[in-house]
C-alpha positions in Angstrom: 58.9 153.9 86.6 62.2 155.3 87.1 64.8 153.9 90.0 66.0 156.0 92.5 69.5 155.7 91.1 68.2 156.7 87.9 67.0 159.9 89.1 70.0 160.8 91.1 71.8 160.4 87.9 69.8 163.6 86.7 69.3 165.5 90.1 71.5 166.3 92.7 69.5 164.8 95.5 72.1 164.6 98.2 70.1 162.2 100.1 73.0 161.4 102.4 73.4 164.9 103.3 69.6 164.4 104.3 70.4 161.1 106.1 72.7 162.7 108.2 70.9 165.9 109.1 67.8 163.9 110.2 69.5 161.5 112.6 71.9 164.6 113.7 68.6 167.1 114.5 66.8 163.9 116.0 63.9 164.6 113.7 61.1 162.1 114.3 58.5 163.8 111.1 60.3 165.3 108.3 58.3 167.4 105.8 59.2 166.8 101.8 58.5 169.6 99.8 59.3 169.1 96.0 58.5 171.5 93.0 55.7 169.9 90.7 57.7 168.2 88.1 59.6 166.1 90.7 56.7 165.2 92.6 56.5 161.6 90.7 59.3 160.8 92.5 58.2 161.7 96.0 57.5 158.1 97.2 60.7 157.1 95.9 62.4 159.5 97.8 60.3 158.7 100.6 60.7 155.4 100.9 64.6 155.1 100.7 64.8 158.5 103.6 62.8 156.8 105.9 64.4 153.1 105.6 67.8 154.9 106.2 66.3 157.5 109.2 63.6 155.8 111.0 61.7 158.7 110.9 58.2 159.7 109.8 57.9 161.5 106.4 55.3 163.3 104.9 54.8 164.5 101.3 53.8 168.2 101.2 51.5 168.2 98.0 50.3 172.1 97.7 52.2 174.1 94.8 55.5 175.4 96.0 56.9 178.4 94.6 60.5 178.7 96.3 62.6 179.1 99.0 60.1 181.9 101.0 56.8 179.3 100.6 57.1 177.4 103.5 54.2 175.8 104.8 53.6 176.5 108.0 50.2 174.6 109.7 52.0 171.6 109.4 53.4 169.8 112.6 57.1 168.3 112.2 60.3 168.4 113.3 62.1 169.4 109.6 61.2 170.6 106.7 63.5 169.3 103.5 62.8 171.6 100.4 64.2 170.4 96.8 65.0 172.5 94.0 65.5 175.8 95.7 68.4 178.1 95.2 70.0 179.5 98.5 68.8 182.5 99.9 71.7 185.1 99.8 72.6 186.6 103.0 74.7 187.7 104.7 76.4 185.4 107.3 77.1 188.8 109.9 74.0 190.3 109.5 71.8 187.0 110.5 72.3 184.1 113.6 70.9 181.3 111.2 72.3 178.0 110.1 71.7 177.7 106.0 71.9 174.4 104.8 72.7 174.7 100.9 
């Protein structure tokens, strides 16, 4: 089993960035949402979020296909989707917040 350090030598996590946005949105029950292949690494990820947050964190474990496949019968706060390109947009066009 691989460390967390280990696998944020081959992904860009930015777990911090995550930190941060939790405790700055107040988020109480985060949603994790990984593509399949880094889905072993879920409670990892997990684990270290919610010792650093406080808050509640579930992992979403139905396929996931991109940015657009949100699930949305789920009750919490945030979702946190890894592996997903940004959605291009434009910034004038749209009053939304993208967190890339």
């Amino acid at each position: 089993m691989k460390t967390l350090l280990e696998i944020q030598e081959r992904y860009n996590l930015e777990l911090d960035r995550i930190v941060k946005e939790v405790k700055v949105s107040k988020s109480k029950s985060v949603l994790l949402q990984l593509p399949d292949g880094m889905k072993q690494y879920a409670t990892l990820i997990l684990d270290y979020l919610e010792e650093k947050t406080g808050a509640q964190f579930k992992i979403y474990l139905g396929s996931c296909f991109g940015a657009c496949d949100v699930p949305t019968d789920i009750d919490v706060d945030l979702i946190i989707q890894f592996g997903h390109s940004a959605w291009p947009y434009k910034e004038k066009d749209q009053n939304i917040k993208v967190l890339n």
